[in-house]
C-alpha positions in Angstrom: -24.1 8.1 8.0 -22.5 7.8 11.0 -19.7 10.3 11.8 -16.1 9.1 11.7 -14.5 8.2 14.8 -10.9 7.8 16.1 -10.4 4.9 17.7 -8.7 5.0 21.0 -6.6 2.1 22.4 -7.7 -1.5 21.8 -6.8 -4.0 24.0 -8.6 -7.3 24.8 -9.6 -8.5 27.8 -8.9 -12.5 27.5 -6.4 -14.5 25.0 -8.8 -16.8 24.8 -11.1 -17.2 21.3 -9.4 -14.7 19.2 -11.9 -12.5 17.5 -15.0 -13.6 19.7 -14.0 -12.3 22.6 -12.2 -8.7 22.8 -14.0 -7.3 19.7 -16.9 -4.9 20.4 -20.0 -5.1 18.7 -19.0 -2.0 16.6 -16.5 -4.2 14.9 -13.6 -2.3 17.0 -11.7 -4.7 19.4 -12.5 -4.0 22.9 -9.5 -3.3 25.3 -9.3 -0.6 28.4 -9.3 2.9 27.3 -5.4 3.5 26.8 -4.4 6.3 28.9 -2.2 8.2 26.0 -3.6 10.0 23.5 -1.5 12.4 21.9 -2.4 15.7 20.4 -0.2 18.1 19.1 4.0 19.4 19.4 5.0 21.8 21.3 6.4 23.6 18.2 5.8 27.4 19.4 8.1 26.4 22.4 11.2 25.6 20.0 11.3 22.0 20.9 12.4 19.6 18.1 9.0 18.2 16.8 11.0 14.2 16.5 11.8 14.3 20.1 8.0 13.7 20.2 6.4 15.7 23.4 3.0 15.1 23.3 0.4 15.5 25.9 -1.3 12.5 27.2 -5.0 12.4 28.6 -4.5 9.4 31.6 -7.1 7.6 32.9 -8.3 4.4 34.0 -7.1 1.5 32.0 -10.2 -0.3 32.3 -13.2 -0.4 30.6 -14.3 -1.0 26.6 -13.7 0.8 23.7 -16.8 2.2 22.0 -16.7 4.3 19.3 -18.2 8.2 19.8 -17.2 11.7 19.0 -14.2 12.8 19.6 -13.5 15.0 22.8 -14.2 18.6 22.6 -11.3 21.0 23.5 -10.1 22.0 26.8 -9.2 25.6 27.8 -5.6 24.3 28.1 -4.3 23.5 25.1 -3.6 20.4 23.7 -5.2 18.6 26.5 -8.5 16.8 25.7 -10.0 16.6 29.2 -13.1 19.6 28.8 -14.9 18.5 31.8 -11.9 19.9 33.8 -11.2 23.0 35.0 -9.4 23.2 37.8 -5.4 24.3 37.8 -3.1 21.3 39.4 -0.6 22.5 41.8 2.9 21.7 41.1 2.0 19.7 44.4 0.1 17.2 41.8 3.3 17.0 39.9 4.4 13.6 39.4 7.7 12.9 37.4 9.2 9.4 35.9 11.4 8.3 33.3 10.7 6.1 30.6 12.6 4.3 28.2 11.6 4.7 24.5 11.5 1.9 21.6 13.9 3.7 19.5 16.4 3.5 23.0 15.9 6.7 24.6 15.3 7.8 27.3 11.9 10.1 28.1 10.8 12.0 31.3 6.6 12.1 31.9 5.6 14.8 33.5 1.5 13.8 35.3 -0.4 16.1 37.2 -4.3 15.6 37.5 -4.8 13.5 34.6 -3.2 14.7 31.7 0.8 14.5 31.6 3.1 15.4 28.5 6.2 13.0 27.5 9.4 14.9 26.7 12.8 13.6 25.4 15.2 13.3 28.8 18.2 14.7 26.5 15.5 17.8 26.2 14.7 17.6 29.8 19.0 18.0 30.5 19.6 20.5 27.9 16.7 23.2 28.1 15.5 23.3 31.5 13.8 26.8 30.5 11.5 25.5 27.8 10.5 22.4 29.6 9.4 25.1 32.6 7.4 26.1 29.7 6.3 23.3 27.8 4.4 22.2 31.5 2.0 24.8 31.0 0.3 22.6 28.6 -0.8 20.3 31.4 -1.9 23.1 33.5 1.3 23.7 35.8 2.8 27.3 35.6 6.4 28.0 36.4 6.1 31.3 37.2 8.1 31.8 40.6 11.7 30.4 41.4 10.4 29.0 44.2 8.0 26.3 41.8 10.4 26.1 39.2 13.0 24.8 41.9 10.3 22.2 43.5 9.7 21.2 39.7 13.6 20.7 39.0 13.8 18.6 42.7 11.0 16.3 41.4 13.0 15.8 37.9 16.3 14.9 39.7 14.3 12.5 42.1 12.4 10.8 39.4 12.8 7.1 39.2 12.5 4.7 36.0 9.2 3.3 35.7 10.3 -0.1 34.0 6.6 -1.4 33.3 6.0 1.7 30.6 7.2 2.0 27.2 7.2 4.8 25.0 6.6 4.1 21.5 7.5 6.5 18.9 7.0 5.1 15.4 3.9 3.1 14.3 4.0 -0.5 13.5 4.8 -3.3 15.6 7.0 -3.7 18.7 10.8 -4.6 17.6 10.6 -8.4 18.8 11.2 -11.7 17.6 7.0 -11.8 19.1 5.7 -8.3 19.0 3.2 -7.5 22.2 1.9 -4.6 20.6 0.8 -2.3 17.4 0.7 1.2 16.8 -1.7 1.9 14.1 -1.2 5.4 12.1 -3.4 7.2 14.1 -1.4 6.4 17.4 -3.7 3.9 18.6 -1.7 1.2 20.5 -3.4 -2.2 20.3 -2.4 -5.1 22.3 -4.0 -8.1 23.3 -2.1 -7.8 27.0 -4.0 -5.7 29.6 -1.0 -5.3 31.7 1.7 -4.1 29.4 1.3 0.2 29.3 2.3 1.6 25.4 2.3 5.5 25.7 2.9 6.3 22.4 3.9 9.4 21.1 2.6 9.1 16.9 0.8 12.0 15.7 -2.2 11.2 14.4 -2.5 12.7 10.8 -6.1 12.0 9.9 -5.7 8.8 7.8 -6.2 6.0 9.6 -10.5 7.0 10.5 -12.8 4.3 11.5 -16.4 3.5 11.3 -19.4 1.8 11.4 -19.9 -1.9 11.7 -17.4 -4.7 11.0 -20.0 -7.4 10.0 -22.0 -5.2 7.9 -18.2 -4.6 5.8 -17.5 -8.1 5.6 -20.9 -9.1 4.3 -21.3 -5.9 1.8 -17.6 -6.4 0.6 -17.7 -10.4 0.1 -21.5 -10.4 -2.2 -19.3 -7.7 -4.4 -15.9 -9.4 -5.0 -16.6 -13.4 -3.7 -14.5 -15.9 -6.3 -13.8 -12.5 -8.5 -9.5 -13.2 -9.0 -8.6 -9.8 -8.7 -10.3 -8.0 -6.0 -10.8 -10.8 -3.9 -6.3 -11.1 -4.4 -6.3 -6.9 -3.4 -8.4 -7.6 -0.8 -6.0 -10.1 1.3 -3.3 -8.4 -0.2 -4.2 -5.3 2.0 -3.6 -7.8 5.0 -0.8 -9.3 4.3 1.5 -6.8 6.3 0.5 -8.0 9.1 1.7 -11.3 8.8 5.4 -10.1 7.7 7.1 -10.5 11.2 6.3 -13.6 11.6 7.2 -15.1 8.0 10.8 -14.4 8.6 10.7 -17.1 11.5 9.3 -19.7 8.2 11.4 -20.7 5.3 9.5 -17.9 3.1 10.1 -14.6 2.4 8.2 -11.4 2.8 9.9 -8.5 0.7 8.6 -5.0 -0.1 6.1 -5.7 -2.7 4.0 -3.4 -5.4 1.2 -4.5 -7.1 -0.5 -2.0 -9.4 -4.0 -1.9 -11.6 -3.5 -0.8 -15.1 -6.3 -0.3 -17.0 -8.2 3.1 -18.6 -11.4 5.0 -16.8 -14.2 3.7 -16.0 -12.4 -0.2 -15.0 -12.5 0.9 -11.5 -8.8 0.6 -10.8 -8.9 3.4 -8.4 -11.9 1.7 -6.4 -10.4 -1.2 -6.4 -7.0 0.0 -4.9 -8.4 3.3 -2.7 -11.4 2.1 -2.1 -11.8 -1.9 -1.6 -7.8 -2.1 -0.3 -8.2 1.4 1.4 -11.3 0.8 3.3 -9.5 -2.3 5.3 -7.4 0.2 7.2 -9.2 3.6 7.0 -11.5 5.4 5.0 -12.1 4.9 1.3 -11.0 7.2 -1.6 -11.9 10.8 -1.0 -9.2 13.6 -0.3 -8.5 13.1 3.3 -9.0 9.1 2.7 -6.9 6.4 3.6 -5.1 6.5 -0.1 -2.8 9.1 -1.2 -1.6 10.5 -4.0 1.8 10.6 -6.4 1.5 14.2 -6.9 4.2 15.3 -4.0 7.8 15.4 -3.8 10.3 13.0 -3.2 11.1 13.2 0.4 7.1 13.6 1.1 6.6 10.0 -0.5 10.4 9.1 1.6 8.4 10.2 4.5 5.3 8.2 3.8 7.1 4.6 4.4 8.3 5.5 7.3 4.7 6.9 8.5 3.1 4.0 7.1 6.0 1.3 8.5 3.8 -2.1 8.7 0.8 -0.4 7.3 -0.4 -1.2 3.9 0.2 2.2 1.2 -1.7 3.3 -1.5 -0.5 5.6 -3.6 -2.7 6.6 -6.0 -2.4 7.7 -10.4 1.3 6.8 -11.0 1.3 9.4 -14.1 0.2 12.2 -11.9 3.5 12.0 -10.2 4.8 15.1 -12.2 4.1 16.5 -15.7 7.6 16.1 -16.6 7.8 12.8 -18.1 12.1 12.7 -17.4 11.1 13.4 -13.7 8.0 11.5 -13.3 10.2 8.6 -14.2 12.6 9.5 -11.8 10.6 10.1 -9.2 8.6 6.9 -9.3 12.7 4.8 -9.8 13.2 6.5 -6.7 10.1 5.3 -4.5 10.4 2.1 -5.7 13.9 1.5 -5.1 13.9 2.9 -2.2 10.4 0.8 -0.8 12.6 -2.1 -1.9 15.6 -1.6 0.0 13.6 -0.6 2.9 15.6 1.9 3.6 14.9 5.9 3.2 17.5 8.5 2.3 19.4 9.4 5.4 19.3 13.4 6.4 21.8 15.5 7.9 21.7 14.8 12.0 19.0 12.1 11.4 19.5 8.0 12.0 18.0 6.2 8.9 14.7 4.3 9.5 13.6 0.9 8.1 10.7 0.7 7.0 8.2 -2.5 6.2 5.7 -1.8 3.7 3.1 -3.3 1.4 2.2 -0.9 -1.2 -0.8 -0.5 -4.2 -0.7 2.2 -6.9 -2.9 2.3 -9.9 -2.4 4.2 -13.4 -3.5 4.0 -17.3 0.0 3.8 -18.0 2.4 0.9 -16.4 5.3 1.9 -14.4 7.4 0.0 -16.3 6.5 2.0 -19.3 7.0 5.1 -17.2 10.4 4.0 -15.9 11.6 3.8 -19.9 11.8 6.9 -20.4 15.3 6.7 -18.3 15.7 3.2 -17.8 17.1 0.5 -19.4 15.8 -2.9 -20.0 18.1 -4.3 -16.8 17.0 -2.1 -14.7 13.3 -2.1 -15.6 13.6 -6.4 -15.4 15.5 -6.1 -12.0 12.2 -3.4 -10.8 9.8 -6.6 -12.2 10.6 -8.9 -9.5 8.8 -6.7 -6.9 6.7 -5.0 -8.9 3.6 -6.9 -10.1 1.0 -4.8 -13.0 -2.7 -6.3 -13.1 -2.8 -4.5 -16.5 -6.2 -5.0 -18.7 -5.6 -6.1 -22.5 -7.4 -3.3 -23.9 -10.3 -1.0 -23.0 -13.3 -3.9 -23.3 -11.5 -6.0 -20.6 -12.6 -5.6 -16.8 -11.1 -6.7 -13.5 -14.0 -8.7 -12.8 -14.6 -11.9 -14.5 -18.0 -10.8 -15.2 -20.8 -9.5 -12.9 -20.6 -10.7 -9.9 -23.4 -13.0 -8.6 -27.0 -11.2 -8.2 -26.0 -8.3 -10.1 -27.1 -7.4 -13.8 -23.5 -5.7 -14.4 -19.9 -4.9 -12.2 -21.4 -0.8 -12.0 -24.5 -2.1 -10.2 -21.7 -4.8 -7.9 -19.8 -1.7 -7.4 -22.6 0.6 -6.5 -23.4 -1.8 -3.5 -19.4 -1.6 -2.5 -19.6 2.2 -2.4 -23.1 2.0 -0.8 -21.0 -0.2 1.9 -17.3 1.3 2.7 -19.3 5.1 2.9 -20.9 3.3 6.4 -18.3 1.1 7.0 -14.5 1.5 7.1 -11.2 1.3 8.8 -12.2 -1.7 11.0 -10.8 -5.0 9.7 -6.8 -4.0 10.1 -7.5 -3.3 13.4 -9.3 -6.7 14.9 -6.8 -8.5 12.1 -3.7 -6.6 14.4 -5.5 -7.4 17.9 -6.3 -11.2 16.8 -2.6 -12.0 15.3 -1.1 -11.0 18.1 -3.4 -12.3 20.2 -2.4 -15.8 18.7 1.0 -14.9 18.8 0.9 -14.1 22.7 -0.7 -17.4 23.0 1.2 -20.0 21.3 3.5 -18.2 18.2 4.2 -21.4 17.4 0.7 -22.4 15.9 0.6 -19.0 14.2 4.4 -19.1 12.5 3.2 -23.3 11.2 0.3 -22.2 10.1 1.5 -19.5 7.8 4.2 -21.7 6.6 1.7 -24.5 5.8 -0.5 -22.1 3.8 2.3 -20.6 2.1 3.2 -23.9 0.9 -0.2 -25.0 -0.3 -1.0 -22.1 -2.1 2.7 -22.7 -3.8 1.8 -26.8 -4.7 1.6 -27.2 -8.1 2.5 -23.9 -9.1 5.8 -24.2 -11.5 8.8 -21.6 -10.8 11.0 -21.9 -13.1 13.7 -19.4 -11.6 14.3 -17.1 -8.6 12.1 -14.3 -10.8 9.5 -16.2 -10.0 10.2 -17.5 -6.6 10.0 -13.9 -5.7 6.8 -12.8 -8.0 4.9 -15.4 -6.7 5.5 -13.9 -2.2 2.3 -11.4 -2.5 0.0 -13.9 -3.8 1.4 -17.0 -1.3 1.1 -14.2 1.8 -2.7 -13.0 1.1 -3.4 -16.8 0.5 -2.1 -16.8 4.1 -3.5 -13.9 5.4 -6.9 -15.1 4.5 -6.6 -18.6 6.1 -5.3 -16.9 9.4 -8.2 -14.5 8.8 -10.4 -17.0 9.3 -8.7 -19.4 11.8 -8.9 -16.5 14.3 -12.3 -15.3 13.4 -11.5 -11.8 11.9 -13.7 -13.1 8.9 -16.1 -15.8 8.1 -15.1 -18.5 5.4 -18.6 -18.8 4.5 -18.9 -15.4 3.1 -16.2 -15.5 0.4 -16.1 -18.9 -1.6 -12.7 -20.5 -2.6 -10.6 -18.0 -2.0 -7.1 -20.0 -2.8 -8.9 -20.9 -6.6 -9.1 -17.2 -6.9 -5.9 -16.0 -5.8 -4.0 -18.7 -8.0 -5.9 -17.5 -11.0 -5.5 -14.1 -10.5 -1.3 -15.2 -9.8 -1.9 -17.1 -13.5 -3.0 -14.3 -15.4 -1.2 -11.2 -14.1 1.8 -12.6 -12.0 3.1 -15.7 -13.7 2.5 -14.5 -16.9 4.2 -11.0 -16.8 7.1 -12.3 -15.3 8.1 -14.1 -18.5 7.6 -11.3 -21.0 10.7 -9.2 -22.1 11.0 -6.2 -23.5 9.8 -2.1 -23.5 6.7 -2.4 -21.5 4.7 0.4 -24.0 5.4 -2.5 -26.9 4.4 -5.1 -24.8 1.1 -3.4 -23.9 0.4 -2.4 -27.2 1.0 -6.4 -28.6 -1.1 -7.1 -25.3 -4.0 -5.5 -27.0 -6.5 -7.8 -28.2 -9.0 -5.0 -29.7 -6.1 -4.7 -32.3 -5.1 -7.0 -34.9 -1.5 -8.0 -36.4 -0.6 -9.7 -39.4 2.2 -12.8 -39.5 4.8 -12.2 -41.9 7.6 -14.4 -40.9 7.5 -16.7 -42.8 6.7 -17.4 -47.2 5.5 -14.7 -49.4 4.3 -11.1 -48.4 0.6 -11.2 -46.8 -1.7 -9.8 -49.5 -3.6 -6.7 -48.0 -5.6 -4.4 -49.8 -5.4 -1.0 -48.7 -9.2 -0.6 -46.6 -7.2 -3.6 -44.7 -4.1 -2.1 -44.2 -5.4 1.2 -42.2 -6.9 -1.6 -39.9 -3.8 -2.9 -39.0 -1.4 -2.5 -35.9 1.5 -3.9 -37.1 3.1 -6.4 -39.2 5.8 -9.1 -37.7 8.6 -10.1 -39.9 12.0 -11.2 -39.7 14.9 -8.2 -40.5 18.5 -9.8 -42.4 19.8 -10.7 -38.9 16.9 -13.2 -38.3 15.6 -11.1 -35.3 11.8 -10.2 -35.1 10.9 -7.0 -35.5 7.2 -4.9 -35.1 7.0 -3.1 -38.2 3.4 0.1 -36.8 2.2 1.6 -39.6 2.3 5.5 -39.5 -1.1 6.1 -39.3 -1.4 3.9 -36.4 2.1 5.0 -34.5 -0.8 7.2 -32.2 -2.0 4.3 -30.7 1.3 3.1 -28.8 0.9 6.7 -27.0 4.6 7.6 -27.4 6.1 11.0 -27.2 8.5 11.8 -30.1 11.0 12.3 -27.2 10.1 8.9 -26.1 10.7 7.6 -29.9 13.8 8.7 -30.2 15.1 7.5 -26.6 14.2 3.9 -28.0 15.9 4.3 -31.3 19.3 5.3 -29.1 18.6 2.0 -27.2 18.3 0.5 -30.5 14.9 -0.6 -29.7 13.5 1.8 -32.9 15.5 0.8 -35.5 15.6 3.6 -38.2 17.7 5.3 -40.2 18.6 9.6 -40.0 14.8 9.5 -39.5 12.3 7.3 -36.9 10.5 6.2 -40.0 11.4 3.3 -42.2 9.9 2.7 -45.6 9.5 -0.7 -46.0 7.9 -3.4 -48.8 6.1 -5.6 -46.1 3.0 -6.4 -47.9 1.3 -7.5 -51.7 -1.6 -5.6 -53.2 -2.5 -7.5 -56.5 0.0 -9.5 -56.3 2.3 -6.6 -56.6 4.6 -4.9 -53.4 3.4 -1.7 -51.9 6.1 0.1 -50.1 4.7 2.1 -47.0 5.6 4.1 -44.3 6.4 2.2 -40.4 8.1 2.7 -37.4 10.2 -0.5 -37.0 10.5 -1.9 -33.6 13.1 -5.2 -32.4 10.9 -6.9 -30.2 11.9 -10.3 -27.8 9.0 -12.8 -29.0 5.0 -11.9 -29.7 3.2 -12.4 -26.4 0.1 -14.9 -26.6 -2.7 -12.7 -26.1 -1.8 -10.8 -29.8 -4.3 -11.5 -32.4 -2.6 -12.9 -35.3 -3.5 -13.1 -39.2 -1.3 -14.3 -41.7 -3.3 -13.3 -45.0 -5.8 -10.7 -44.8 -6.2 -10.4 -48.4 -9.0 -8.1 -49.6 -12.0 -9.2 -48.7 -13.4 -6.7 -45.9 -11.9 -7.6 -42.1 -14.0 -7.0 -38.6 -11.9 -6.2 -36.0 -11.2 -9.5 -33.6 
């Protein structure tokens, strides 16, 4: 296996041929070294870690990128430049100021190579610790008499116009971005004359490796015409495409789309994995995906650090034991990934973020969200946030093995076998060839997203603005494939009809959910098609024995106001995996209807002819979803399950 690598700055050499030329064969775009590379803050030295000083390793902005090892450490920290030694002179001190693209203003400080970018408001203020901070390229202010020539060179520094500092990830600000910053602090841009020194931290996430072509092959035999993963798959992509939908008659909003399902359905390789492995490296715990299990601000902080980036958060119900405050928690995220918009902190401007996010679970977050929700609030959360959530523990995300495998373990052995090699690449050349195209002739790219919104959307019925909006994450990967393979990222030939797949995976999970009302726990439960439920609306009481009865999930029947009701049977209540907390938050929204108690006794059925009062919990449900099994007379005779 081949070790993981960083990638450095990608840029291409030609806007010519989008993803033929300026790609290495390594499956990393190649582009002249970039001379920034950041390392680490100057925290020891009392300087504000957001006013981002980093040091910078310059050097020739020619050449292509090919992925090695990263640079061992130099004897001056921070600097990654081992091969020298030798102590500049304040002599070699070379000073300019920049302007940042948040709108500030930066001085660089460049002596022999490696420079460090500090905040000019820092530069004014603290004279002393920026006399310090310069020992981290090798100059030491140890005498008045270099400490003055430093401060002469500061005042005479003039504003180099052609650099910019970037200090967020994501793409340049611009009606047509120039450039990306990827989450490692990579700056990729198909222009070999624009200079990015960007100032993003690289946190480990965003690793690379292996070969591009070898990805695409291994990925497309697992998941080709499969509706879901091939939908994730694009999905992952679609970020990318968001700045320049706003210039089409579409939308792009803040999306979530989760996998629902219980172990061993692959849910989290699917979203952590297959999704993960398109920007970084697959699920493991310094991998690409993170999890729910951190506070409130830390998952705040996330969509800010992954602004433009697809995020995977991974095992909704891990978000805290509390099931009050997991509930919470997740409201929170969600709302806030919606309004794109964090929570603003003393002294701090609020950011804006753009983000496409996954999450998986074996409970949906609607169901989650009921614990403190109500049923507005939890339909308002539907229209951005889309559960692919399995009928029952039989059913699979694949619609059957995949083609030349015996079974979907042995298809996803072979994925595994390929993301462990191969990761992190296809974001990257995606990034380099969209804007690439959108140097060229933004145009082209804007009508051809428009048109392949629209084709995806022909013959699809939206009844209302619910499902106007639903309906963006499915339109947008359609999209992001065809531009995918317009500018050569990936080959059509590899992955089959890949609009068919996304519409049917939009038909079963999107189009379909968006319609069903009610608490999502019932819903899933009704959902279930290992379970069976017996019609009693209408005529005389079903006859069921009593071996019959302990095989039933419920029985629907009409109460004295005419509304239907779910009438579980106690010895099957279990199954709907509700808290007694959560039962009796249900009954106060009048959902569990019941007496002093949260049982109801109730004469629903006939044995002999004669009625048989039993024990249910009694739930007012909206209409019975079409999946549910239905029976209208089991009568006695010995029942297999459906």
């Amino acid at each position: 296996m081949k070790k993981p690598t960083k990638s450095p700055a990608e840029r291409s050499t030609t806007h010519k041929d989008a993803g033929k030329k300026g790609v290495s064969g390594k499956g990393s775009p190649t582009a002249p070294t970039h001379p920034a590379a950041n390392t680490g803050s100057v925290g020891k030295l009392g300087l504000n870690p957001n006013s981002a000083k980093w040091i910078e390793r310059v050097g020739p902005n020619t050449g292509p990128h090919r992925p090695g090892k990263s640079p061992a450490p130099s004897a001056i920290a921070g600097v990654s430049d081992a091969g020298q030694t030798k102590l500049p002179a304040v002599s070699d001190l070379n000073v300019s100021i920049l302007t940042g693209d948040d709108g500030d203003v930066y001085h660089r400080f460049e002596a022999l190579g490696r420079a460090v970018v500090i905040s000019s408001k820092m530069v004014v203020e603290n004279r002393l610790q920026i006399m310090g901070a310069l020992r981290r390229i090798g100059i030491l202010a140890v005498s008045p008499a270099i400490k003055n020539e430093i401060s002469q060179r500061i005042e005479s520094a003039e504003h180099d116009v052609k650099t910019i500092v970037a200090t967020r990830v994501g793409f340049e600000k611009t009606d047509i971005p120039r450039y990306f910053v990827y989450g490692d602090g990579t700056v990729i841009s198909p222009d070999p004359e624009l200079r990015v020194i960007s100032l993003v931290e690289d946190r480990g996430r965003f690793r690379s490796s292996g070969e591009l072509s070898n990805y695409e092959e291994g990925i497309a035999k697992v998941i080709r015409e499969q509706p879901v993963p091939v939908t994730l798959f694009f999905y992952a992509l679609i970020q990318v495409l968001k700045p320049f939908v706003s210039a089409t008659r579409y939308k792009a909003e803040n999306m979530v789309l989760e996998l629902v399902g219980d172990t061993s359905t692959f849910k989290s390789a699917l979203t952590c994995t297959l999704a993960g492995t398109v920007w970084g490296e697959g699920h493991s715990p310094e991998g690409y995906a993170r999890s729910w299990n951190m506070s409130d601000q830390a998952i705040e902080d996330l969509f800010v650090a992954f602004n433009d980036h697809l995020l995977i958060l991974d095992e909704a119900t891990l978000a805290h034991a509390n099931e009050k405050s997991r509930a919470d928690k997740i409201l929170n995220a969600v709302h806030r990934l919606s309004s794109g918009q964090g929570r603003a902190r003393p002294g701090d401007a609020i950011e804006g973020h753009s983000v496409t996010m996954l999450s998986n679970s074996n409970q949906p977050m609607r169901s989650i969200l009921s614990v403190t929700t109500t049923e507005e609030v939890r339909r308002a959360l539907e229209v951005r946030l889309i559960s692919f959530q399995l009928a029952n523990k039989e059913a699979s995300f694949f619609h059957g093995p995949p083609a030349g495998y015996s079974s979907v373990r042995d298809a996803m052995h072979k994925l595994f076998a390929t993301t462990k090699e191969n990761y992190g690449l296809l974001a990257r050349k995606f990034i380099l060839n969209v804007l690439t195209c959108a140097q060229q002739d933004s145009g082209s790219l804007i009508r051809t997203i428009e048109k392949s919104i629209a084709k995806f959307l022909q013959g699809i019925n939206l009844e209302d603005e619910v499902s106007h909006r639903r309906v963006q994450p499915f339109a947008l990967a359609y999209a992001a494939s065809v531009v995918a393979f317009n500018t050569g990222t990936l080959r059509k030939k590899h992955w089959g009809k890949v609009k068919r797949s996304i519409k049917q995976a939009w038909a079963e999970y999107g189009a379909a959910n968006s319609g069903v009302a009610g608490d999502p726990r019932i819903i899933a439960y009704m959902n279930d098609t290992s379970k069976w439920f017996v019609d009693a609306r209408e005529g005389a009481k079903p006859q069921i024995s009593d071996l019959n009865f302990r095989k039933v999930a419920g029985i629907f029947y009409l109460g004295k106001d005419k509304s239907l009701r779910l009438a579980v049977p106690n010895a099957a209540i279990s199954n709907m995996k509700m808290s007694a907390a959560a039962l009796k938050q249900l009954k106060k929204e009048g959902v569990l209807r019941a007496g002093k108690s949260l049982q109801t006794k109730l004469a629903l059925r006939h044995v002999n002819d004669k009625n048989k009062t039993d024990v249910f919990y009694v739930f007012k449900v909206l209409e019975i979803p079409a999946p549910t099994r239905l029976f209208r007379d089991p009568g006695s005779s010995k029942l297999k399950q459906p």
